[in-house]
C-alpha positions as CSV (number, residue, x, y, z in Angstrom):
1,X,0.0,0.0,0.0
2,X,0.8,4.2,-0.3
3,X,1.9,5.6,3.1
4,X,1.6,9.6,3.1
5,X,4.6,10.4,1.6
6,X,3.4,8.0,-2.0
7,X,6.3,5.8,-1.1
8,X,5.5,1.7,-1.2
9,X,4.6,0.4,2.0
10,X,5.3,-3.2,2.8
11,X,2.3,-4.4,5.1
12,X,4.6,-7.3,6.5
13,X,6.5,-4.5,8.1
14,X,4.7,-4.0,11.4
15,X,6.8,-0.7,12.2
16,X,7.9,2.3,10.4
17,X,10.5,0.9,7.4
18,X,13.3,3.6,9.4
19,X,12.7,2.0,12.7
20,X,12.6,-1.8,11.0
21,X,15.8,-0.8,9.6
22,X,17.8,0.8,12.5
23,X,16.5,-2.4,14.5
24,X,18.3,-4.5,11.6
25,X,21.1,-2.8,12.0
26,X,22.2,-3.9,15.6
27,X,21.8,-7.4,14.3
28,X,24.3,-10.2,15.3
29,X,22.9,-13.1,14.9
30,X,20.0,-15.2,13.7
31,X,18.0,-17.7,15.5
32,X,15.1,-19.9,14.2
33,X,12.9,-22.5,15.8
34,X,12.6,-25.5,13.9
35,X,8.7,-27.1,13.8
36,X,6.5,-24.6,11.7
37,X,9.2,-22.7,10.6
38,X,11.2,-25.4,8.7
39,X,7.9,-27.1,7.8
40,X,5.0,-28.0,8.6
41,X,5.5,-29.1,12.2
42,X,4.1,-32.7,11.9
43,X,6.8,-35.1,13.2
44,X,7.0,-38.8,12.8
45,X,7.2,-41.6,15.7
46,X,10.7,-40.9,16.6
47,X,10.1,-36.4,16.7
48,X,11.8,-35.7,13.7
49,X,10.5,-33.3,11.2
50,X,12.5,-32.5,8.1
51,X,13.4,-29.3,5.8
52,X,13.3,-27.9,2.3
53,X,16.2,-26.5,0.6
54,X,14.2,-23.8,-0.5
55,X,14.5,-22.6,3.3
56,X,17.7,-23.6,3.3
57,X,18.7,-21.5,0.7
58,X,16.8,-18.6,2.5
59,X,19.4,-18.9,5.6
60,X,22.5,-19.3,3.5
61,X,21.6,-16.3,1.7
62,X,20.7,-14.3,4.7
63,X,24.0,-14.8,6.5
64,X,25.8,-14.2,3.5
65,X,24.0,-11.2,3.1
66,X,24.7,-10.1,6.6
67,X,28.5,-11.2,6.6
68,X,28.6,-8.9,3.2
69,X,28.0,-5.4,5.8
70,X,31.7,-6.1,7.3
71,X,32.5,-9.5,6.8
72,X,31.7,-10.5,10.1
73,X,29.9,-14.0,10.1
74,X,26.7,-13.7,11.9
75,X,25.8,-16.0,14.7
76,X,23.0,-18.8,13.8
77,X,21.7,-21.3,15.6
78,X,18.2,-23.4,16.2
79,X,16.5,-23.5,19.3
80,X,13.4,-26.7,19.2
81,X,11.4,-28.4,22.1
82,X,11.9,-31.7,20.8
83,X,15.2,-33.8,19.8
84,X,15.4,-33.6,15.8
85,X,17.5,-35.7,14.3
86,X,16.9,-33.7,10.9
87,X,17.4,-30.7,12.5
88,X,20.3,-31.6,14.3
89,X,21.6,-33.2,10.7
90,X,20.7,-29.2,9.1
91,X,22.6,-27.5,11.8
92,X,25.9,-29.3,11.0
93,X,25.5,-29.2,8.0
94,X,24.6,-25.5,7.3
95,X,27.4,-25.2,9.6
96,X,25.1,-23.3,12.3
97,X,26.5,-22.0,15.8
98,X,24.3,-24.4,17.7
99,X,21.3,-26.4,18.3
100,X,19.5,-26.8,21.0
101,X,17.0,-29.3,21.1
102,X,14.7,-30.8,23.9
103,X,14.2,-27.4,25.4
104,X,10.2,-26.4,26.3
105,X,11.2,-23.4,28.1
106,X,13.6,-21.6,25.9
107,X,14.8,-19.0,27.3
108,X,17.0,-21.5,29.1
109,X,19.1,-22.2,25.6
110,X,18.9,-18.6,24.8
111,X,20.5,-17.2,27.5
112,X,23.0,-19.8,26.9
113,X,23.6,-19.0,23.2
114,X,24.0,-15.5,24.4
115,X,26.9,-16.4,27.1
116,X,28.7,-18.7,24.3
117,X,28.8,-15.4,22.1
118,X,29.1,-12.4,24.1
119,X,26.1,-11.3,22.6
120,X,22.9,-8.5,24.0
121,X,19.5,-10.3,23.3
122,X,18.7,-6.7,21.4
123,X,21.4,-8.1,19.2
124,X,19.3,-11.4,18.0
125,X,16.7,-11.7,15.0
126,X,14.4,-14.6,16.2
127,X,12.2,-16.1,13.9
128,X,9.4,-18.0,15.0
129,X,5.9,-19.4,15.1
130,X,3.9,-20.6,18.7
131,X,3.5,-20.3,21.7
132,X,7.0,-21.8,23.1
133,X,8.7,-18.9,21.2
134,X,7.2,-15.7,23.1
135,X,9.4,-15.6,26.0
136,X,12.6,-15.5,23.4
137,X,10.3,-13.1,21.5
138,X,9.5,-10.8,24.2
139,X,13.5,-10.3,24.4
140,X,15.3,-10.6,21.0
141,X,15.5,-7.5,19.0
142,X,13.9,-8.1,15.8
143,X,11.0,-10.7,15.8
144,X,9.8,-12.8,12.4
145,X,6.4,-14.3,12.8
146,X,5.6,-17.2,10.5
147,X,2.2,-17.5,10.0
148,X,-0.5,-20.4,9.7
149,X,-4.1,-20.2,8.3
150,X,-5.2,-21.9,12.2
151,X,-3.2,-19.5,14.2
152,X,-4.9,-15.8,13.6
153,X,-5.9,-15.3,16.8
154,X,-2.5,-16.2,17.9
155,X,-1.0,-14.0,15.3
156,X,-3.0,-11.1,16.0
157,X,-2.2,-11.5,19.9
158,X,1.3,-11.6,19.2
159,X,1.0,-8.3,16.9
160,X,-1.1,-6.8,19.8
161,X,1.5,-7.0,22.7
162,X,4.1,-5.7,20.0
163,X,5.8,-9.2,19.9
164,X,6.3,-8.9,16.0
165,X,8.2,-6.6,13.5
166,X,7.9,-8.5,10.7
167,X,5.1,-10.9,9.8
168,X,4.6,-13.3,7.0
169,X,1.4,-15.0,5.9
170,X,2.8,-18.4,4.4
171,X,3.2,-21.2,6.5
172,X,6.2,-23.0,7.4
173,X,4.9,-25.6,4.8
174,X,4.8,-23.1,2.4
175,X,8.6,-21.7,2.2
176,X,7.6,-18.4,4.5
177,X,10.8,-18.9,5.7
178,X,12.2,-18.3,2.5
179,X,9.9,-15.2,2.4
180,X,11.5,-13.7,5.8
181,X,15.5,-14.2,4.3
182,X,14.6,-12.6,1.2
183,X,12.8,-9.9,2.4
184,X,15.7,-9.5,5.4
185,X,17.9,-9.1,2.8
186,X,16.0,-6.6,0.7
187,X,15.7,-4.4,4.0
188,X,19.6,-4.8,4.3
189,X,19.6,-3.3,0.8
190,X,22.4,-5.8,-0.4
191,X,19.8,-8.3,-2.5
192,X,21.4,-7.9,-6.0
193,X,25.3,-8.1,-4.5
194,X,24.2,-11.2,-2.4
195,X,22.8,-12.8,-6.0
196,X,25.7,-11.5,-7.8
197,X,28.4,-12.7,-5.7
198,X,26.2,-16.2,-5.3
199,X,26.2,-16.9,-8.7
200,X,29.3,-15.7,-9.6
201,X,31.0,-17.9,-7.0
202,X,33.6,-15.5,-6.4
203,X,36.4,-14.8,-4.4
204,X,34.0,-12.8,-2.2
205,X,31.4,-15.8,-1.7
206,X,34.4,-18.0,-1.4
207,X,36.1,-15.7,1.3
208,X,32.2,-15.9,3.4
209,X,31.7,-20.0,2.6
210,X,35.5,-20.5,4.0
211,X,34.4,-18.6,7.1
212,X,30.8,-20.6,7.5
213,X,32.3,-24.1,6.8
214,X,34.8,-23.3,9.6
215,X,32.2,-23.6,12.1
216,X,32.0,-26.5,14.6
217,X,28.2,-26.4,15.6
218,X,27.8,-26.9,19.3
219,X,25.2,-29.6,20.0
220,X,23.0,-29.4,22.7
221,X,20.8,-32.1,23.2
222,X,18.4,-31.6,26.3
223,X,16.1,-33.5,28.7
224,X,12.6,-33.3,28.9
């Protein structure tokens, strides 16, 4: 939609685009939960729930996109309530700070990702989609709501106690995680470098991948 000044308004920004962006740029690191994000949060006998590479895609992109500001590698990690072996398997791979996994209260593993890093919670972009999340919410400094067709009253409480700066209406099952990274990076106002540089597999991708593959994911597995 217009705003006053005739400019575009993005309607999944749920704050002025100057405040959305100054919020963006205290960013650090990235944290996702896994179920509803990564898909569709059904899970099979033994709690494991897999992922597309569309979204996987989305995430590489976004850190990339993020490193490009000062080549700084921006922390990552997942934060689940159940133990995933596919999203333990995605963490290593992607080459992700950490996992942790088991956790029904998270702020437990948040405040421990934040020791490990030397990191202010104001300093985290969380990107989540239930109820579990809203004491990481309440904290983090930017907040990606994924959406589902059965959570709108959920959704609109979360908007209502100003839990959310950026919503997105597709579902975990239907990439919206992919939607968050790209528009992330649009915001960042780096999209057609971070394509560029992708595609071109340069010596500035190269320089970034080096730094991600580097990573020894920390694995936390905890007991329910």
């Amino acid at each position: 939609m217009l705003g006053a000044s005739g400019r575009h308004q993005d309607d999944r920004l749920l704050a002025r685009r100057d405040a959305t962006l100054q919020r963006l740029s205290r960013i650090k690191a990235v944290i996702c939960d896994w179920d509803g994000v990564f898909n569709d949060g059904f899970k099979d006998a033994e709690g494991g729930s897999p992922f597309s590479e569309v979204d996987s895609m989305g995430i590489n992109l976004l850190r990339f996109a993020l490193w490009l500001r000062k080549e700084e590698l921006p922390y990552s990690a997942i934060i689940t309530g159940q133990n995933n072996a596919f999203a333990e398997r995605f963490a290593q791979r992607e080459h992700l700070h950490g996992i942790y996994a088991g956790y029904t209260h998270k702020p437990e593993a948040f405040d421990r990702f934040l020791a490990q890093h030397d990191l202010r919670p104001e300093e985290v972009l969380f990107v989540f989609d239930d109820v579990l999340d809203l004491p990481v919410a309440e904290r983090c400094g930017m907040r990606v709501l994924i959406g589902h067709r059965a959570t709108e009253l959920f959704q609109r409480t979360c908007i209502e106690r100003g839990l959310v700066d950026i919503h997105i209406n597709l579902d975990g099952s239907h990439h919206g995680l992919r939607e968050a990274c790209e528009l992330l990076i649009q915001l960042l106002g780096n999209w057609e470098r971070v394509i560029d540089h992708r595609v071109a597999y340069d010596a500035v991708y190269q320089r970034y991948l080096a730094t991600r593959q580097a990573v020894v994911t920390e694995v936390v597995r905890h007991t329910r």
